[in-house]
N, C-alpha and C positions, 0 to 999 in steps of 0.2 A: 354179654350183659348190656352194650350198649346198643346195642341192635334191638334191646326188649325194653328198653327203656325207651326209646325212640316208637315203637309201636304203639306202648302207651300213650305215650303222648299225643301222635299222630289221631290215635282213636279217640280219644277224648278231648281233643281240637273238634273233630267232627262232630263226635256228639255236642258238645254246647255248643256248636253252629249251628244243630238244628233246632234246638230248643231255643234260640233266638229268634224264631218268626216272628212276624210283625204282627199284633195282634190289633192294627187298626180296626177304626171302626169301617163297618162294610155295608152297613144301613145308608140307601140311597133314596132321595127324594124326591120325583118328577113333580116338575111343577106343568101347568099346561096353561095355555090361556083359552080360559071360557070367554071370557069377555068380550073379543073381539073376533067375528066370525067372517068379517071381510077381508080376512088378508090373502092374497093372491100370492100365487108363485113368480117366482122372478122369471122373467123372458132369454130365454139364452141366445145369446148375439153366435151369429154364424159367420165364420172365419171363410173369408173368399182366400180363392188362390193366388197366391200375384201373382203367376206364370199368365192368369187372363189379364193383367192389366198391364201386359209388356205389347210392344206392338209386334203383332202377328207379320212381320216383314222384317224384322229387325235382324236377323241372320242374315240374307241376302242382302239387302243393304250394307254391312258391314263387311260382308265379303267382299264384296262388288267394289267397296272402300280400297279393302286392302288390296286385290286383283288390278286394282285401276294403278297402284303404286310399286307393283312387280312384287308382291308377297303371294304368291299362288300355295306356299306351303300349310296356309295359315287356316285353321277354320275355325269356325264361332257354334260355341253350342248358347243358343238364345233360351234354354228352359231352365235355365239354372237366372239367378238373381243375383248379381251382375251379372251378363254377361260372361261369358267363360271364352279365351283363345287358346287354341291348340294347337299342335304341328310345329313346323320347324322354320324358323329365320335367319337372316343374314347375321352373326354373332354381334356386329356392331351397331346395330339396327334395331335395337330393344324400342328406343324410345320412337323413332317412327313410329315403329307399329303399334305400340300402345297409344299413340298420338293421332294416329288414323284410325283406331277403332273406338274412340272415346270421341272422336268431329263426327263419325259417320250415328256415332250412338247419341247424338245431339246432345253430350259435352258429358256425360252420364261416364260414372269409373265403370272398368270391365275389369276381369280378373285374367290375368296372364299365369299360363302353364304352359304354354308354351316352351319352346326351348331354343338356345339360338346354336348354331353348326359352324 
């Protein structure tokens, strides 16, 4: 009995859910403008890369940083923005080397991934 009562109900939940549609209005109006027959399209600005606006040496230079300071594990990926280090360092030596590649980077952050051993 209560298992048929609940169906009922269940069903006729649904039914007057659907006869609840929105009977908005659906009549739309374009407006246009005659008026004025100068208007131009707007100019779309074109997004440069900044990988071209890094200096095309800037890896080697900061190798060459870190190599001159006995970090040979170290390497710099210069396509990413900042700078990116990699490789493996002296565990107590973080801040060298963040310090040596950020002098050689003409004082610019670089990102350390690096890891230290």
């Amino acid at each position: 009995m209560k298992l048929k009562v609940l169906a009922v109900l269940g069903l006729a939940a649904v039914a007057g859910l659907a006869g609840c549609k929105s009977t908005a209005n659906t009549n739309t109006t374009v407006v246009t403008n005659t008026t004025n027959t100068n208007m131009t399209a707007a100019t779309p600005v074109m997004k440069t890369n900044e990988s071209a606006t890094t200096d095309p040496n800037l890896k080697s230079k900061i190798e060459a940083a870190l190599k001159a300071k006995g970090f040979t594990d170290v390497t710099v990926d210069a396509s990413t923005t900042p700078a990116t280090l990699r490789g493996t360092y002296p565990k107590d030596k973080i801040a060298e080397v963040i310090a040596t590649a950020q002098e050689a980077n003409g004082g610019k952050p670089v990102k350390n991934e690096a890891t230290g051993k």
